[in-house]
N, C-alpha and C positions, 0 to 999 in steps of 0.2 A: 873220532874227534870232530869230525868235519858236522855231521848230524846235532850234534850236543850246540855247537859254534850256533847254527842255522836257529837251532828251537831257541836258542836265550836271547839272540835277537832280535825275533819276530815277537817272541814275547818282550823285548824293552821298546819294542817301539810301538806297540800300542800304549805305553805309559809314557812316552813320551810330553805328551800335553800338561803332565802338573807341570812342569817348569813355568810355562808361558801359557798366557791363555793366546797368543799372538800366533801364526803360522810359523811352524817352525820345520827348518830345512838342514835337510843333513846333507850333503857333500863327499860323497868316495873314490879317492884318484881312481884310475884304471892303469896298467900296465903293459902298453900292447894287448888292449883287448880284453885284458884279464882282471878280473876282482882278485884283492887280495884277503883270506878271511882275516887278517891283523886289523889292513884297514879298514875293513866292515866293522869289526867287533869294536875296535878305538872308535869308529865314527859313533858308532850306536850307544856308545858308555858314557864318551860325552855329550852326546844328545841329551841325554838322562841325565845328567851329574853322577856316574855310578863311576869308584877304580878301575882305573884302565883292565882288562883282560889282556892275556897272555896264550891265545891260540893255536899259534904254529906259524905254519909257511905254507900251508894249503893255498890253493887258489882255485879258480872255476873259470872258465875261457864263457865270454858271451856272444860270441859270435856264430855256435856251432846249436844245434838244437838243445841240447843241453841246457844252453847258458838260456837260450829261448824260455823252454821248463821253468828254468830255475825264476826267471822274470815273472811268469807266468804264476806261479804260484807265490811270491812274492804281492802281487795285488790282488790273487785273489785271496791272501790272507790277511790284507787290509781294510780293503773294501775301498766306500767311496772316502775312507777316512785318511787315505793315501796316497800320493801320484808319482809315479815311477818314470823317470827317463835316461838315457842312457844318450852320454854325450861320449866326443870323440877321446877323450879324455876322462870322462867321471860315470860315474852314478847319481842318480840326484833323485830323492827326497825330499818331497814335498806334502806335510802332512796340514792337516785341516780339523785343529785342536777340538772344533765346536763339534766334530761327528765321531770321534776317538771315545768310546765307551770303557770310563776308567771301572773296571771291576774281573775278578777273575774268571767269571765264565766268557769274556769276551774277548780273551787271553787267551784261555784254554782253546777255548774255538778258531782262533785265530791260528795257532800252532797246530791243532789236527787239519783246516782246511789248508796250511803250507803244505804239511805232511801230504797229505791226500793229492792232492796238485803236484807235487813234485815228482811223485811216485806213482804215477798212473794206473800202471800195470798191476802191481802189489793191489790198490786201492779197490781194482776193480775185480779181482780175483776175492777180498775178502765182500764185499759186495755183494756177491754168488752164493755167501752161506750165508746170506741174509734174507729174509722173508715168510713167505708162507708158502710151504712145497705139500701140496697134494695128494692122492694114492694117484696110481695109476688110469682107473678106472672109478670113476666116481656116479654115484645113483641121487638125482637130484631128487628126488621122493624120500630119499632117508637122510636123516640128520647128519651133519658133518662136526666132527668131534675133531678142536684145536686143541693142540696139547703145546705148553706152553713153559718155557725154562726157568729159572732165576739166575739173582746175580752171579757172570763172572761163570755162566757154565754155555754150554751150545747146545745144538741138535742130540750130540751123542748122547746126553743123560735122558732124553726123552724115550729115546727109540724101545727100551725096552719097555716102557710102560705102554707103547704103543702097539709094540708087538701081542703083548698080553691081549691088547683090548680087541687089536684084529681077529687073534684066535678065538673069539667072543662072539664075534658078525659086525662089530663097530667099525662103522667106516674113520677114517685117522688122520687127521693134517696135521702139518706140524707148521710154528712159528719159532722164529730164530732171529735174533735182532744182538745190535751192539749195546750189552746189557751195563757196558762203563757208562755210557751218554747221559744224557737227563732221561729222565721215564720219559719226558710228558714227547719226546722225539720219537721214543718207542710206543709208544700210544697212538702218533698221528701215522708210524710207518703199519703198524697193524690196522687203522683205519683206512689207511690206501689200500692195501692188498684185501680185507674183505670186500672194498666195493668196486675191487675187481672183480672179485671171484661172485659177486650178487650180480654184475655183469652179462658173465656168462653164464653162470646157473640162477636166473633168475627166481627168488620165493626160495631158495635152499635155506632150511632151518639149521643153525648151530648152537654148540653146546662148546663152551669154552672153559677147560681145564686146565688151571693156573697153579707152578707150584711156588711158592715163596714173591718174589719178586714178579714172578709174570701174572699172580694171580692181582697183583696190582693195576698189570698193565691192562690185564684184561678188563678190569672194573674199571679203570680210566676212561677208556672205552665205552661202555654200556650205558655209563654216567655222563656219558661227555656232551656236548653238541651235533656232534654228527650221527649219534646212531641214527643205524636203517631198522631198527626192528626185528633183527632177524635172530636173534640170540632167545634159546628156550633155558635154557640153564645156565649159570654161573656158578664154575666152580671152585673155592681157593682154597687150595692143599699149603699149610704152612705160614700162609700169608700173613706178614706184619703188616696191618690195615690201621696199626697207632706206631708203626716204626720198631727196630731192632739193632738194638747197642752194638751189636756187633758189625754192623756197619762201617766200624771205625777198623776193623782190620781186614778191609777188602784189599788192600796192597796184597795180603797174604794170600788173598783166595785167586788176588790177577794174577800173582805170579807162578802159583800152583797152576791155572789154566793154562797160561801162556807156554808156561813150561809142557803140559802134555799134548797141547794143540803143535810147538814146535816139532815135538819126537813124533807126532801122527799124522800132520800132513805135510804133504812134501812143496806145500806153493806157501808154507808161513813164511812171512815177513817179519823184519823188525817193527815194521811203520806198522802193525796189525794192533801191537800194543796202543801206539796213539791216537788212531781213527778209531779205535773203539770206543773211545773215549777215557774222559781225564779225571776221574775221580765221581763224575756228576749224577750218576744213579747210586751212588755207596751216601752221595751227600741227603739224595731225594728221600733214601729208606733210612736217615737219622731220627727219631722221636722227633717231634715236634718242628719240626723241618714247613717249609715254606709249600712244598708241592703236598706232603700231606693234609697240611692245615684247607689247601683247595680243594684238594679231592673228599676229608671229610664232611667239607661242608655241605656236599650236593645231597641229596634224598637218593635212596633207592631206585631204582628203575620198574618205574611197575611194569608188570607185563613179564619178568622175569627170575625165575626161581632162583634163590641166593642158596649156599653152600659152603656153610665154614669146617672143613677139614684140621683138628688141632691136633699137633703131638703133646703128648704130657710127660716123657722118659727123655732127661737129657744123660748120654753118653759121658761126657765130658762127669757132670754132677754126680755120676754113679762112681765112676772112677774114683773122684776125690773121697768121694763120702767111703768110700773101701780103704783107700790110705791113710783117710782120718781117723778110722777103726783100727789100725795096724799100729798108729802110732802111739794109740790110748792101750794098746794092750803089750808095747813092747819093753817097758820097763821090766827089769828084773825083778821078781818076786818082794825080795829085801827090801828092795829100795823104797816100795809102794806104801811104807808105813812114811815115807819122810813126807811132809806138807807140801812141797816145791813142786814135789812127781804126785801128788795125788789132786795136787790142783790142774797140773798139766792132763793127768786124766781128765779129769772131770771138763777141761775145757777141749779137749779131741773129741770127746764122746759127746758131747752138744754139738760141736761142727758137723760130725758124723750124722748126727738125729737132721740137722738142720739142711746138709748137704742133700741126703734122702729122700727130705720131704720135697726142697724143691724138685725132685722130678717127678711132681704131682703136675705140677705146675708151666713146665717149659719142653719145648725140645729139643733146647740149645740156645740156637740165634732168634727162635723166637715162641715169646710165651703164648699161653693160653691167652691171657689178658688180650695181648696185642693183637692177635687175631680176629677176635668177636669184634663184631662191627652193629653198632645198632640197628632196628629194625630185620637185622636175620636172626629167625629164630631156630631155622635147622644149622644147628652147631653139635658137632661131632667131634668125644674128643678121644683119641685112640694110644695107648701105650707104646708109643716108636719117638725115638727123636725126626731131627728135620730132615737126614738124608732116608732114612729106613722108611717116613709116611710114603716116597715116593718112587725109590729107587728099589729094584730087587729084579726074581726072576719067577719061572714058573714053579721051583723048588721052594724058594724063599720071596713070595710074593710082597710088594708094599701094604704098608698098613693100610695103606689109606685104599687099595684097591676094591675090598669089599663095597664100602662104602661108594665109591665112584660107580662102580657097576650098577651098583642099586636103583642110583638117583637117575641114572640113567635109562634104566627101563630096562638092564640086562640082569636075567639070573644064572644061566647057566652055560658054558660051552655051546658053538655052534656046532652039530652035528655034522 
């Protein structure tokens, strides 16, 4: 209860400012030292003109490190748009209507940097699965191959496709990033850590292997302001390069991850959900979206070889177009002379044709269409929906492996 209290009014009170364009000040007794969250949430409701809330009887002591934290993350989830003081008697609230950025990514931001602040420990443990982790042993004369995730997944789905390529003689990095956030965050955090790693391996050539959502990030990248040059291939297995509808049911896909990430590592947290972020890369991979419309504007990267990897088998489409077929042939014999059931045929057996065909077409969450990106003309398009182009084993290899190997300059097992 206490978590849920905190995030709704860190979030009213960056919305605080429509009322008044004037400063406006909120006022919370204290009680021997203690915030009470009733009177926080009532301060914050009316600050807003929003119905009173009804919280509990929680409270938080601010005199102990804790209550410190809790300050602490408090303005750092305001910014300069807020001033925090603590009298002997109150809390006090002092906001600066003209710096309060009324919109919801500033909102969202504001609640994951409480989170994050409040929560140190958690914050800085998921932190640790974040970046770009290395092999062991690395040969700066050979190309270094990033293999890269999408949305709402981790490290884990890479490893096998990385394993394959080891067994190959490919040297392997991997990138791992908070894939809720905005891309363009995940773009400037894999721009950091390659011009680490150009740092220290100075002139090292890479080759970046992107599947769905990271083959975004990776072109963000290459396309962007800061490249260094040092990228020989680009590769995007999957990649909505015009956006994917399905986008709109990434709740379902965070809560799938969040859920297997809970059962498999033993440092999750709850706050893991909201530092990863809040909706803002499910919003970036919508069709026609604001961060797409920038990144298609740019030109290609000369100097570097593009790669579009397409599934055309969606799973999902198969399926239906098999129960569309069941449903056109499950009338009873007799019945098939009456008009009502031979029209309901005649309309399951088009769905059927139609459901079919689209898996010429898609691999689920995203089509052939979406994919192609102007200016590449090696485009490959392979029979696998969008987990099977990239996901698999030595037995049951990804579709899209042949192809990556290729473009790579690998044909066969290392010896």
């Amino acid at each position: 209860m206490k978590n849920g209290i905190l995030l709704g009014i860190v979030g009213s009170m960056w919305m605080c400012g429509v009322a008044s364009a004037a400063p406006h000040d909120i006022r919370v007794p204290l009680h021997d030292g203690k915030l009470q969250w009733a009177d926080l949430a009532a301060a914050a409701c009316k600050g807003v003109h929003l119905p009173p809330c009804h919280p509990g009887n929680g409270a938080i002591s601010l005199r102990g490190w804790r209550g410190s934290l809790f300050l602490a993350a408090l303005n750092a989830s305001c910014g300069d748009a807020c001033h925090i003081t603590v009298a002997p008697d109150s809390l006090d609230f002092r906001f600066d209507t003209e710096k309060i950025a009324l919109s919801v990514d500033h909102t969202k931001q504001a609640v994951r940097t409480f989170v994050a602040t409040d929560y140190p420990e958690a914050t800085a443990s998921q932190a640790r699965r974040f970046g770009l982790f290395l092999p062991a042993r690395i040969d700066p004369a050979k190309p270094l191959v990033v293999l890269l995730h999408g949305l709402d997944c981790n490290i884990g789905i890479l490893q096998p496709m990385g394993d394959m390529l080891e067994s190959r003689g490919v040297q392997v990095a991997y990138f791992s990033y908070p894939s809720d956030q905005a891309i363009s965050a995940d773009i400037q955090l894999l721009d950091q850590r390659l011009g680490e790693l150009q740092q220290t391996y100075p002139g090292i050539h890479i080759n970046l292997v992107g599947h769905s959502m990271g083959g975004l990030i990776a072109r963000g990248y290459v396309e962007g302001n800061t490249y260094r040059n040092e990228v020989d291939h680009l590769i995007m297995v999957g990649t909505p390069n015009n956006g994917s509808a399905w986008a709109r049911y990434h709740l379902l896909l965070k809560a799938q991850k969040e859920f297997y990430v809970s059962r498999s590592d033993p440092d999750w947290r709850w706050t893991w959900m909201i530092t990863d972020g809040l909706g803002e890369g499910a919003r970036d991979l919508s069709p026609h979206s604001e961060f797409l419309k920038q990144l298609n504007s740019r030109p290609r990267r000369q100097g570097v070889a593009y790669t579009v990897i397409a599934g055309s088998h969606s799973a999902l489409a198969t399926f239906e177009s098999e129960i569309a077929l069941d449903l056109a042939d499950c009338a009873p014999a007799p019945s098939r002379k009456w008009w009502t059931v031979r029209q309901l045929e005649t309309a399951f057996s088009r769905a059927a044709t139609h459901l079919a065909g689209s898996t010429n077409c898609t691999d689920g969450p995203v089509s052939v269409r979406s994919a192609r990106l102007p200016g590449v003309r090696d485009v490959v398009v392979v029979p696998a929906d969008h987990c099977g182009l990239f996901v698999g084993n030595e037995a049951s290899p990804p579709a899209a492996l042949p192809v990556i190997l290729d473009r790579l300059g690998v044909s066969a097992p290392a010896q």
